[in-house]
Structures are given as structure tokens and as C-alpha cells.
VOGU-812479 format. One record per residue (C-alpha): residue number from 1; x, y, z; residue in one letter. Coordinates in nm, 3 decimals. Each point is the difference from the previous one (the first is absolute). Layout:
REM VOGU-812479
   k      c1      c2      c3 r
 NUM       X       Y       Z A
...
***
This chain:
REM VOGU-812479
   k      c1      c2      c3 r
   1   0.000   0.000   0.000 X
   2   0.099   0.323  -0.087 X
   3   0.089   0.286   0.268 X
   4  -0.091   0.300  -0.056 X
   5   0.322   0.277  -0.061 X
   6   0.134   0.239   0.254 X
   7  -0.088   0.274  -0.221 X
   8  -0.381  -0.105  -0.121 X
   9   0.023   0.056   0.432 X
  10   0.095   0.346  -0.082 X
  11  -0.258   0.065  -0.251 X
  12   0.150  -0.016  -0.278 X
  13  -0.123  -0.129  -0.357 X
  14   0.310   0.000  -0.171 X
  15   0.112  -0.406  -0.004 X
  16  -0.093  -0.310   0.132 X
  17   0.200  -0.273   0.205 X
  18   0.151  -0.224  -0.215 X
  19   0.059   0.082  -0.443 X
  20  -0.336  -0.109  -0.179 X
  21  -0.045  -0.333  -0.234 X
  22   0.328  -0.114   0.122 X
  23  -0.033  -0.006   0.345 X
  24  -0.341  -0.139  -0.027 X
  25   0.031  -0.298  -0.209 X
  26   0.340  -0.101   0.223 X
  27  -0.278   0.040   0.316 X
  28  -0.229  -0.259  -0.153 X
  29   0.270  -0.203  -0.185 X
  30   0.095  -0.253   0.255 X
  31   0.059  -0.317  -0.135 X
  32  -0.126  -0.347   0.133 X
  33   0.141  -0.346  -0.109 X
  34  -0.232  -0.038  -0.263 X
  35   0.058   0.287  -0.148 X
  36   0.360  -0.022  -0.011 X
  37  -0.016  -0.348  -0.199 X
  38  -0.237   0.177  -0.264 X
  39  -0.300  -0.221   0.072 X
  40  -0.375   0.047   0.029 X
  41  -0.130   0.325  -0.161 X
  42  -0.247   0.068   0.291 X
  43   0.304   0.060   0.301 X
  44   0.050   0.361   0.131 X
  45   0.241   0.052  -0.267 X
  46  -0.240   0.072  -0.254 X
  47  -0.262   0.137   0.197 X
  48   0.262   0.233   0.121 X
  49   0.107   0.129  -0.350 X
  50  -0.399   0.055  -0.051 X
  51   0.007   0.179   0.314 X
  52   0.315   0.218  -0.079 X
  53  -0.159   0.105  -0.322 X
  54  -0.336   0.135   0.121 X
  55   0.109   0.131   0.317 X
  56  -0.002   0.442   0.035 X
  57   0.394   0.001   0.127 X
  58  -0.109   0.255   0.242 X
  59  -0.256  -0.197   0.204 X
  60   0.191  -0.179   0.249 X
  61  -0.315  -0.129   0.169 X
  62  -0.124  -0.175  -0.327 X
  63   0.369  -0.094  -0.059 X
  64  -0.019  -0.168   0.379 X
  65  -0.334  -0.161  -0.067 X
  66   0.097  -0.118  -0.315 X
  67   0.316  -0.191   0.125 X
  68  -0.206  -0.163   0.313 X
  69  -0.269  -0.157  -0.253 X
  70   0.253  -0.165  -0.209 X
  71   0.176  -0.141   0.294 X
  72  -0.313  -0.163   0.151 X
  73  -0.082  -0.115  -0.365 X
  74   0.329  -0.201  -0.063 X
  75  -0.010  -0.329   0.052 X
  76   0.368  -0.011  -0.104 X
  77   0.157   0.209   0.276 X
  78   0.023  -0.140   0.328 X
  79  -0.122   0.125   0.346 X
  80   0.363   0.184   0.076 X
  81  -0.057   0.243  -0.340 X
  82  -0.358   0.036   0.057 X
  83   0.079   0.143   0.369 X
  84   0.305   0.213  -0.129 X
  85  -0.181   0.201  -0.320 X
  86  -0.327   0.027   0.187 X
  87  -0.009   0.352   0.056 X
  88   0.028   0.094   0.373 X
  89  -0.245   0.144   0.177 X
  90   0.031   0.312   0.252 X
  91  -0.107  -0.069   0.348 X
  92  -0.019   0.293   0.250 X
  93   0.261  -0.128   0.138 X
  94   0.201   0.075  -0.290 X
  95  -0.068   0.380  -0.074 X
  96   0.288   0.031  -0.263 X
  97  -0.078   0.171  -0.325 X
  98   0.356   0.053  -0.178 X
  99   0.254  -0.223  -0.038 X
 100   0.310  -0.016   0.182 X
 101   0.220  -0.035  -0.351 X
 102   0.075   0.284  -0.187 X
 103  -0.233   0.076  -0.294 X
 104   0.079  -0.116  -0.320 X
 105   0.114   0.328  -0.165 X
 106  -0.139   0.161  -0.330 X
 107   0.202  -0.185  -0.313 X
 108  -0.053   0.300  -0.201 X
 109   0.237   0.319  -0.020 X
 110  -0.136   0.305  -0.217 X
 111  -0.164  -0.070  -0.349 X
 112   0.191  -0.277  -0.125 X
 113   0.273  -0.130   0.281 X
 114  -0.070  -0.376   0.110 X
 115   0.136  -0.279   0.203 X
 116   0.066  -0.279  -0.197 X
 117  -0.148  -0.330   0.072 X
 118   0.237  -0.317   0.034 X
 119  -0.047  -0.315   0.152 X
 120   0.153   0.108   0.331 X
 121  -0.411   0.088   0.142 X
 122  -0.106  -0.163   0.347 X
 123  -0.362   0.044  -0.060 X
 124   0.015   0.465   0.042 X
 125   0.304   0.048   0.115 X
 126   0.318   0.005  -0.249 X
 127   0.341  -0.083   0.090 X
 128   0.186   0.332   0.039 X
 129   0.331  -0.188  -0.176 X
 130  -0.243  -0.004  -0.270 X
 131  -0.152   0.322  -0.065 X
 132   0.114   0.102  -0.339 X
 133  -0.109   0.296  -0.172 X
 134  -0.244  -0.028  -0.370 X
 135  -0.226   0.261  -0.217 X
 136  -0.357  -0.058  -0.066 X
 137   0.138   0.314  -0.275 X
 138   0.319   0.166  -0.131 X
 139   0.043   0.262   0.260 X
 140  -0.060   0.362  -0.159 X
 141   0.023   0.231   0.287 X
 142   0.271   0.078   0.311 X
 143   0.014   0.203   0.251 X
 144   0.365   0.112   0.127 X
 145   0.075   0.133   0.359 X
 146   0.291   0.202   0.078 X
 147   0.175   0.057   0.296 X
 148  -0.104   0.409   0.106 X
 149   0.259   0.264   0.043 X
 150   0.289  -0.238  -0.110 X
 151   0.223   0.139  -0.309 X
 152   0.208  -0.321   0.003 X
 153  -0.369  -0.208  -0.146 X
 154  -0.044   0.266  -0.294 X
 155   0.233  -0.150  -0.250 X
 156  -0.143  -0.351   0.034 X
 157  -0.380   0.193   0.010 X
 158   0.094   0.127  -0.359 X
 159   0.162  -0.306  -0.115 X
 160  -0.278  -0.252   0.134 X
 161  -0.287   0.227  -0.138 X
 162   0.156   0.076  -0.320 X
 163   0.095  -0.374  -0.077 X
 164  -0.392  -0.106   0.100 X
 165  -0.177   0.287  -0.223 X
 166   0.206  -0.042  -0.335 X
 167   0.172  -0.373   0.044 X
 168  -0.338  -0.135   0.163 X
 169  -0.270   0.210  -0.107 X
 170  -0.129   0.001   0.318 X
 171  -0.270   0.255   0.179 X
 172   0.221   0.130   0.236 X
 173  -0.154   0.169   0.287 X
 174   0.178   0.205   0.299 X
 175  -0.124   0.243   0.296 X
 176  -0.080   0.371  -0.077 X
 177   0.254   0.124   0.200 X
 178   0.291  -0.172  -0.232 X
 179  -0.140   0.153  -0.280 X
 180   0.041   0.373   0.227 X
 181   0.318  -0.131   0.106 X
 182   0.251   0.301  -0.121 X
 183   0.302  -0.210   0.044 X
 184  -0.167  -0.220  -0.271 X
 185  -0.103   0.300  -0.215 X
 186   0.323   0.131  -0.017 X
 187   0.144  -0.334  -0.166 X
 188  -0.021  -0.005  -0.390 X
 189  -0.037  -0.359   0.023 X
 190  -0.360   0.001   0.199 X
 191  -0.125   0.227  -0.186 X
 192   0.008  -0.170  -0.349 X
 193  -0.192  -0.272   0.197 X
 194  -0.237   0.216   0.216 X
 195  -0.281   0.000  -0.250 X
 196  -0.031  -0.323   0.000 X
 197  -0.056  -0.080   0.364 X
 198  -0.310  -0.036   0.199 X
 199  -0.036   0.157   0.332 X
 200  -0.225  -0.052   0.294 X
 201  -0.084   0.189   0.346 X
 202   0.008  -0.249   0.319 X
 203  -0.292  -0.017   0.163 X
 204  -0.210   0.186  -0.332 X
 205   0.023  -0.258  -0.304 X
 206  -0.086  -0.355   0.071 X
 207   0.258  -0.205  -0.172 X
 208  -0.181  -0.293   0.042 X
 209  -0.018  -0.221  -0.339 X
 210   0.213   0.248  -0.137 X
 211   0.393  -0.144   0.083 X
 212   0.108  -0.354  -0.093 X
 213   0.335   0.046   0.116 X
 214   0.189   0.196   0.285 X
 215   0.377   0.067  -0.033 X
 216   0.156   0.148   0.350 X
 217   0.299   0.224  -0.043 X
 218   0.136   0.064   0.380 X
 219  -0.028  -0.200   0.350 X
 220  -0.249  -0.169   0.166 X
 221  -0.240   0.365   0.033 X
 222  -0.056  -0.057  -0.389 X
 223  -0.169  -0.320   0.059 X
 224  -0.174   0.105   0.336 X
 225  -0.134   0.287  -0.212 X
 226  -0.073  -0.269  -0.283 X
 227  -0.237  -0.167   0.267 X
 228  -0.193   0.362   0.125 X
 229  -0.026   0.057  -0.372 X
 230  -0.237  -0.341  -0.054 X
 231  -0.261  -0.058   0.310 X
 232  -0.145  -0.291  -0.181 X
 233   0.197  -0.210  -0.298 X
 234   0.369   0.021  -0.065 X
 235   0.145   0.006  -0.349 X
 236   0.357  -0.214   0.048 X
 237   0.282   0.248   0.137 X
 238   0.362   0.015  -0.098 X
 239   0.229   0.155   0.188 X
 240   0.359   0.111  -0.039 X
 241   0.256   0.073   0.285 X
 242   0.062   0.356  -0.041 X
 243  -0.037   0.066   0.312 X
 244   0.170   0.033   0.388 X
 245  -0.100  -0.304   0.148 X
 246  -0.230  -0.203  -0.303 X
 247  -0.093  -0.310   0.205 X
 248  -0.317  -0.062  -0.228 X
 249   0.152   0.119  -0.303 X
 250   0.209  -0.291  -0.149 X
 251   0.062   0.140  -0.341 X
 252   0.364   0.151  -0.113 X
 253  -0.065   0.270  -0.280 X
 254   0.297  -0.068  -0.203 X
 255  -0.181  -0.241  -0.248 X
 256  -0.321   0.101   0.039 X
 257  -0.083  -0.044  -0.386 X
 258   0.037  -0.387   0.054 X
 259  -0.136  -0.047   0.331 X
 260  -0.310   0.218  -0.070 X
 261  -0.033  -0.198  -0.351 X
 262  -0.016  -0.289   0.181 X
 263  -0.290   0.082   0.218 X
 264  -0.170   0.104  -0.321 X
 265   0.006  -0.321  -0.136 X
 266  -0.094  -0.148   0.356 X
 267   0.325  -0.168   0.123 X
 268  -0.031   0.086   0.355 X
 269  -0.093  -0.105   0.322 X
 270  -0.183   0.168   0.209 X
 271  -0.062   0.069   0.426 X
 272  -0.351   0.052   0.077 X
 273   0.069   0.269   0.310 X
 274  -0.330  -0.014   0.216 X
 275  -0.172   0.315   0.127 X
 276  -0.164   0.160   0.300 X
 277  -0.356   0.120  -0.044 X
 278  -0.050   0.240   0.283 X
 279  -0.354   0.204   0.096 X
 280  -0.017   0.221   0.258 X
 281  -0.377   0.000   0.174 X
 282  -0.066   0.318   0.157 X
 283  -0.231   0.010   0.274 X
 284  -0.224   0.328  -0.109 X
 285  -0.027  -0.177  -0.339 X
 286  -0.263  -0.196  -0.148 X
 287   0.159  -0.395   0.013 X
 288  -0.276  -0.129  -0.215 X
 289   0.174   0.249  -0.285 X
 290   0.284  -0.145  -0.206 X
 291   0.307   0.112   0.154 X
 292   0.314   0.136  -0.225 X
 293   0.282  -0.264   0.040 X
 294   0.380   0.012  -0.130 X
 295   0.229  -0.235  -0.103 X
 296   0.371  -0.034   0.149 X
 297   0.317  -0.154  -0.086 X
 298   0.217  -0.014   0.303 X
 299  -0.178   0.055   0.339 X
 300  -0.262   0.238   0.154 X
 301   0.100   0.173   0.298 X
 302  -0.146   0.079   0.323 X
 303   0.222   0.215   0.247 X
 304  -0.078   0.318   0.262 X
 305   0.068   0.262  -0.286 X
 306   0.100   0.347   0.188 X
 307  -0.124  -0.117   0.356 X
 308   0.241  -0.044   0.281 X
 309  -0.204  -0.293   0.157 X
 310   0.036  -0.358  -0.093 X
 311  -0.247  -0.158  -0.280 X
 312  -0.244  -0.174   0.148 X
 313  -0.177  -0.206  -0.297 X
 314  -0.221  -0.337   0.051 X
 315   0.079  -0.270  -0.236 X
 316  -0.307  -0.226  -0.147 X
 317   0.054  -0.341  -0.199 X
 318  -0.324  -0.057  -0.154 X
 319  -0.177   0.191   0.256 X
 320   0.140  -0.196   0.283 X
 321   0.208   0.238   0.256 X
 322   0.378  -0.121  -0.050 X
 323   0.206   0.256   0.179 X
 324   0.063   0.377   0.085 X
 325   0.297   0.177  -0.110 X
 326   0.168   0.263   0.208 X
 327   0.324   0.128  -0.171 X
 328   0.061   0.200  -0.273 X
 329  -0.266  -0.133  -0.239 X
 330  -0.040  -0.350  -0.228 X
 331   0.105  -0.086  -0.318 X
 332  -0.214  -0.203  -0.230 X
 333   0.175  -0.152  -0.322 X
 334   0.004  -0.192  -0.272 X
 335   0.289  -0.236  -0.097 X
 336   0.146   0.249  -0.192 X
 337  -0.027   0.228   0.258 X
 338   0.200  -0.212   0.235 X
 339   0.300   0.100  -0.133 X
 340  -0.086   0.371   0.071 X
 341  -0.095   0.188   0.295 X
 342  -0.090  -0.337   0.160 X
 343   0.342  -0.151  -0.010 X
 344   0.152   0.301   0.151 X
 345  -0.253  -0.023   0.258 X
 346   0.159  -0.361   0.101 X
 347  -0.253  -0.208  -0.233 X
 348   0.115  -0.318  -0.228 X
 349  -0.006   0.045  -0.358 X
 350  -0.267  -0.196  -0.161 X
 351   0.062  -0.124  -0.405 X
 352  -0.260   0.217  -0.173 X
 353  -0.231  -0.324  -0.133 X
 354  -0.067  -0.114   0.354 X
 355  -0.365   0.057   0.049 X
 356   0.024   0.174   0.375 X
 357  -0.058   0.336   0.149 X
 358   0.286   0.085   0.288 X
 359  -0.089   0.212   0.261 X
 360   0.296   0.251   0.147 X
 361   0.000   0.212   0.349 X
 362   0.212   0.294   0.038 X
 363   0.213   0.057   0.225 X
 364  -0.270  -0.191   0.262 X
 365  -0.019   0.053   0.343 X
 366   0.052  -0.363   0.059 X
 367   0.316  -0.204   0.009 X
 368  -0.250  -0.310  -0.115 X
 369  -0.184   0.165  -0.300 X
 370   0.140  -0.169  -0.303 X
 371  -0.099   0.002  -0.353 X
 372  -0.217  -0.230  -0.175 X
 373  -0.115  -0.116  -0.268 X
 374  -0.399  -0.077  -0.066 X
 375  -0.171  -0.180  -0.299 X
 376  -0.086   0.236  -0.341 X
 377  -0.320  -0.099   0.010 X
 378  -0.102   0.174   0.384 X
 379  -0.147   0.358   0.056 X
 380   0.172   0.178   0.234 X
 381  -0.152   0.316   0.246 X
 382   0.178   0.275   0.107 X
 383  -0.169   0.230   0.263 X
 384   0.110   0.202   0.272 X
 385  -0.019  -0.086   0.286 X
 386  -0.318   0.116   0.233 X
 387   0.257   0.173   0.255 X
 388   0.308   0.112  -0.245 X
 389   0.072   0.319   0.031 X
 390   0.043   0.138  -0.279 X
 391  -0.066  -0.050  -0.415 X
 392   0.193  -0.238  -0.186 X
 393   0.104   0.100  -0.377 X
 394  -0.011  -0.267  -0.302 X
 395   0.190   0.011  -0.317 X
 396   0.011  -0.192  -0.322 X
 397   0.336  -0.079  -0.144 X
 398   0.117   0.338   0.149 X
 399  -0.300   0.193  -0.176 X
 400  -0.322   0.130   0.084 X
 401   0.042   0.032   0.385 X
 402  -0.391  -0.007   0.169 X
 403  -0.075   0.015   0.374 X
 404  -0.132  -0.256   0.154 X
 405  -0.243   0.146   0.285 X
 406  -0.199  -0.181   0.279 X
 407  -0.275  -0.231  -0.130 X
 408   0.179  -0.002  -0.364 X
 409   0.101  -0.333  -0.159 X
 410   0.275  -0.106  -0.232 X
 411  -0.035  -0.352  -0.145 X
 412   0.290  -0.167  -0.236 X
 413  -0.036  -0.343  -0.164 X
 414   0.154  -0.119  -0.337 X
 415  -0.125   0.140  -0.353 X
 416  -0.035  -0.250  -0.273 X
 417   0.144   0.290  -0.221 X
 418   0.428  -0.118   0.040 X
 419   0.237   0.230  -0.216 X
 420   0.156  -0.241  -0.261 X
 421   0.394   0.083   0.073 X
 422   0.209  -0.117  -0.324 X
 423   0.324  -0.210   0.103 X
 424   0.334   0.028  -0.159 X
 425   0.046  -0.340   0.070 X
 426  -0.204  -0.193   0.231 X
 427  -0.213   0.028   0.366 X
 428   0.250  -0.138   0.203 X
 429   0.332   0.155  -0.177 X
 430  -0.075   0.376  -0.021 X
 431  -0.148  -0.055   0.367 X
 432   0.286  -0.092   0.153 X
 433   0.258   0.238  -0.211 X
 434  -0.205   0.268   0.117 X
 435   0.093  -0.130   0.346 X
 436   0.339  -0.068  -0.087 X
 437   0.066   0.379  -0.146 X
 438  -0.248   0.247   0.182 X
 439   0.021  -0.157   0.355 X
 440   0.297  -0.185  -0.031 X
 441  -0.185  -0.294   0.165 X
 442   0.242  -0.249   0.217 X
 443   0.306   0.201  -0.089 X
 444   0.266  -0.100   0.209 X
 445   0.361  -0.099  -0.019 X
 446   0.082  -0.342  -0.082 X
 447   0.142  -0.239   0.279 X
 448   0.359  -0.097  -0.073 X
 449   0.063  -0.385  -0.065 X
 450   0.280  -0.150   0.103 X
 451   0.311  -0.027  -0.224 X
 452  -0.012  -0.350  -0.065 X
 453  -0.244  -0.290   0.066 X
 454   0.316  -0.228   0.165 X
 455   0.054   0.308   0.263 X
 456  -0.387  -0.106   0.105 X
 457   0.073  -0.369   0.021 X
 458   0.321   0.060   0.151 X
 459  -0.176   0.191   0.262 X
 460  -0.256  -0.268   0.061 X
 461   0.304  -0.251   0.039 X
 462   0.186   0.186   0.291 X
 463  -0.317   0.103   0.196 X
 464  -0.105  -0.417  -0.009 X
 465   0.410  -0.073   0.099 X
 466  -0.049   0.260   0.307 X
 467  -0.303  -0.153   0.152 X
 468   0.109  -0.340  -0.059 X
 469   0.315   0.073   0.214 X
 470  -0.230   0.184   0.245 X
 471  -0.189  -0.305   0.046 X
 472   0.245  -0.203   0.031 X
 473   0.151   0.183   0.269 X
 474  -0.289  -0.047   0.176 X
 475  -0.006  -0.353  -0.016 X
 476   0.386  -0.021   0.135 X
 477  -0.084   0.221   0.281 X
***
């Protein structure tokens, strides 16, 4: 049976648990021992394929019903499979309504970006090793972030944008403000190209639909800004290291020409980077009203703002009191995040396809108060407390700072919309050279060996020589 998603909880319309005819024929595909050997036309594997084919995808109670009836039907499968695919009924003592796994994010990135299927599926869930990147179309449009008030990122700007518009014909888009840039209009180069860019104000043109393809040009701000940018579906992002610290950007500009080819043509993998969709509830506003939400990257954060007092914030896992927090505030992150303000506030760093949500104090009160780490799947609560004495301030990947007053509400669970993070070679490699170069993870200097392996054994040799004459001066004593 189906559970229904952490963010239908919130009210939201926008995408279902689980991805559509997939997901619902490997729900009612379960084989039985007929049906493996091929036999007998009237098992559940034919009624199932019946089933898959008139079922509406987005009725998970028919879908439920559906897959009970050909269970009790089967004569085939045997009392074990019938009890295992009948769907499972809620008791009240069982009040759960989301699941405690993360939710099977949105395969889709802008117009025309995919994932592409292999043979690597487990029922919904794809093996991250796997995730490879594919076209439903030839991607027409790109939009390419630049690192702000940089002059060291111009050059490869001008190059990048000038290879895509005449070598590519690509729609080329930028902000406004690079097209006002007067660094940028005083170069001859730009402005043989300038015509033939597209520009957009943040927060005034939806750009939704519109980009296929986003090329960063800076550190990891181009691709936090990437994220703000799209609240909803991500077109796949590139991103060069042009940057100070670029742990998320993998790429090395000097042959960009081959490596953006590549992606192009769709030879890349890909690192589905999970989300935070955060609401704030106010307590003088209407709740039945659809609240605005946003979309973050790397962590929300929950601290005492200008107040000299500690933060005194109650923390909710599903609704059920976990603990209070008296310190300097909480971080909430994503496993991207981890390796950002949360790791300098003592947490672990968590590989970015690990489906979890880690939860960070600062500077706590408490010599016990550790972080931890809580399924994607939960809702978490943050409140103040009833006798804090002061606000508490909240902030979304270092933007848009709200207070958070008495009676107020901020809830965080995991979108379904992930931000599709090209690799220049795989998950697990650019992870841990990012950990290698921009932390310098387990540096240390190297323990000497000794000179010679006979030195060892001729060690070993005299200390068994001394206690055997020890011992035997014992015995003669």
C-alpha cells in the first residue's frame, strides 16, 4: 500500500509518492511460482498486466485494491505472497501517514533533461552508481551563472558564451545585471555577442520550461543560486571550479569545449542532490491557505539572530516532542549541506545520495547534545519554546532571513524536486576529491616504516632470547 508523501502532508499538488506506470506495475508485479515457469494464463501474472493497463497511475487506493483482489484470486501463489502483497491496513494504533524513506525524487530536469533507465531499478528506487544522464530532445537552451564581482571569471564568461551562441547555436540566457555589467561593456569581445543573449530578472521572469541546461562559472554560490533560481524542477547543472573553495563544482575550465560536448551528447553521470522544502506557518495567518514554501540546497538555519539570550527552539519529529535546544541555534541540512556549515559545527559528512536529513546544534548548552541524523522521509517542527525569551531568526541557504515569533511554525521535510548535479567522473570519485582538496580530509603525515623487514624479525628474535633467559633464571633460583 501506498503512503501518502511528506509533501501531499504539506498541501501540495505538485507530485506524487513514487514515478507513475513504473512504479505501479513493479507494486502489482510480484511473481508466484507459476508464473515464473510461464504456465496457466489465469495466475496473477496476467491479471496483473490487465490491471497495470487500466489502472489511473494516480489512484493509489484503486492501485491497493487492485493488487489485494489478484492476490486472493491466485491459486498459484501461496499463503506467504498472499500475506506479503496484501495491502496493509492502518490501525489507530498505527497513525503514520508518510513514509520513513526518502521520496522518490522527480526524474525530470527542465524541458527535455532525463534519467536514463537501465536495469539497475529495485522496484522505485535507482541505484545512484547508476544514474546516467539522457535527452527526451537535443537540448536548445542554457542558462550560464557567473561568479558576481569577480574579474578573474570574465574571460572564461566571454569564451564559454561565445563558443555556445556561434559553435552551438544555442539560446543563451544570463541575468540582467551581466548584461549592465560595465566591466563587460567595456570589452570588445562581449559586445559582438551581447545581442544575442537573453536576459532575465530573479525573482520577475519565471524560467521555468524555459532552460535545458545550466553551466556554473564560479564556486559553490553559483550553484546555491542555481537552486533559488528553480523552486520546482531542475534543468541538469554544470559547474566549473572557478572559484575559492568549489566543493560542488567538479569541472576544470581548461577543456570545456570537450567536456561540455560530452554532456550534449549525454555521456555523463549524474548526483541527484536532495532538497529541503521549508514553510513557515504564522500564527495570525490563515493555515487552511496554501503557504509559500522554498527550496534549499545546503541547510536551513535557526539561531538567536541579534539577541544576547540563548535560542530556545522546540524540536518536533512528526509532531512528536523530541528535544529543546538551548545554544546558539540548530542547523538543519541536507547531505550536501553536511559538508558546510554543519561540518564546521562538529557534524559527519554524509555522501550526497544518502536519503537522510541531519540535524546540527550550535554551540549547545549541553556537553551531551550531539548531532543526528533522521530519515528523509520525516517532518520536522521547529517552535519556540513557550518560555524562551526572546525571537529566534531562520535563514535559507544564507538568504531571506524571517523571524520566527511565538506561536509561529517552521516545518522542513524532503522535496521530491533534487537538483541533477553533472559529474566529471563518477558519485563516489568527485566526492571524495572534493574531500581530498577543499578539506584536506585525513591529511596527516605518514608513519615511518622501519628500514628493513629483517631489523623487525631481528627484533622479535632478541625480545623472545631475553625472556627465555628471564625464565630460566627463575627456574634456577
Amino acid at each position: 500500500m501506498k503512503v501518502q508523501h511528506a509533501e501531499e502532508a504539506f498541501g501540495s499538488t505538485a507530485g506524487r509518492y513514487g514515478g507513475g506506470a513504473t512504479d505501479t506495475s513493479a507494486a502489482i508485479r510480484v511473481s508466484c511460482r507459476r508464473r515464473e515457469d510461464g504456465v496457466d494464463s489465469g495466475t496473477c501474472c496476467d491479471r496483473s498486466s490487465a490491471a497495470t493497463a487500466t489502472i489511473n497511475h494516480s489512484d493509489t487506493a484503486t492501485i491497493a485494491a487492485t493488487v489485494g483482489r489478484i492476490d486472493d484470486n491466485c491459486k498459484n501463489c501461496t499463503a506467504e505472497q498472499r500475506r506479503v502483497r496484501k495491502p496493509r491496513r492502518r490501525s489507530g494504533s498505527w497513525p503514520r501517514t508518510r513514509s520513513l524513506n526518502a521520496p522518490s525524487p522527480v526524474q525530470q530536469f527542465g524541458p527535455c533533461g532525463r534519467i536514463m533507465k537501465t536495469s539497475a531499478l529495485v522496484t522505485t528506487i535507482q541505484d545512484p552508481a547508476s544514474q546516467r544522464l539522457t535527452w527526451a530532445k537535443n537540448p536548445l537552451s542554457v542558462l550560464v551563472i557567473k561568479k558576481v564581482r569577480d574579474m578573474s571569471v570574465l574571460p572564461p564568461f566571454i569564451e564559454l558564451v561565445r563558443w555556445l551562441t556561434q559553435e552551438k547555436s544555442m539560446i543563451v540566457f544570463v541575468e540582467h545585471s551581466v548584461m549592465e555589467d560595465t566591466m563587460l561593456s567595456s570589452n570588445s569581445g562581449f559586445m559582438e555577442i551581447r545581442e544575442k543573449l537573453n536576459s532575465f530578472q530573479d525573482s520577475k521572469d519565471d524560467l521555468t520550461d524555459k532552460i535545458d541546461f545550466i553551466i556554473c562559472l564560479g564556486g559553490d554560490g553559483t550553484l546555491l543560486y542555481a537552486s533559488l533560481l528553480f523552486q520546482k524542477s531542475v534543468p541538469p547543472v554544470m559547474a566549473f571550479h572557478l572559484g575559492s573553495l568549489g566543493f560542488l563544482t567538479p569541472f576544470k575550465f581548461d577543456n570545456f569545449q570537450q567536456q561540455v560536448t560530452n554532456v550534449l551528447e549525454g555521456h555523463a553521470a549524474l548526483t541527484l542532490r536532495s532538497r529541503l522544502r521549508c514553510i513557515i506557518v504564522k500564527k495570525n495567518e490563515d493555515k487552511e491557505k496554501p503557504q509559500p514554501n522554498l527550496l534549499v540546497l545546503n541547510e536551513v538555519v535557526i539561531d538567536r539572530g541579534p539577541s544576547p539570550y540563548l535560542s530556545n527552539i522546540d524540536l518536533f519529529l512528526d509532531r512528536k516532542y523530541i528535544t529543546s535546544v538551548q545554544g546558539d541555534g540548530l542547523i538543519i541540512s541536507t547531505p550536501t549541506g553536511s559538508t558546510a556549515y554543519a561540518v564546521a559545527a562538529g557534524a559527519s559528512m554524509i555522501h550526497p545520495s544518502v536519503p537522510a536529513i541531519m540535524v546540527t546544534p550550535i554551540c549547545p548548552h549541553s556537553l551531551s547534545f550531539r548531532p543526528i541524523v533522521v530519515p528523509a522521509g520525516v517532518e520536522l517542527s521547529i517552535m519556540l519554546s513557550p518560555d524562551a525569551r526572546s525571537t529566534a531568526w531562520v535563514s535559507f541557504d544564507g538568504r531571506n532571513q524571517q523571524e520566527l515569533c511565538a506561536n509561529d511554525s517552521l516545518k522542513v521535510t524532503t522535496s521530491i524536486y533534487s537538483l541533477p548535479s553533472i559529474c566529471a567522473e563518477d558519485q563516489i570519485t568527485d566526492w571524495f576529491d572534493s574531500l581530498a582538496e577543499c578539506l584536506h580530509w585525513n591529511v596527516r603525515k605518514r608513519q615511518k616504516h622501519f628500514e628493513e623487514l629483517s631489523d623487525l624479525a631481528h627484533c622479535k628474535y632478541e625480545d623472545s632470547l631475553n625472556s627465555t633467559s628471564k625464565d630460566t633464571l627463575l627456574v634456577t633460583d
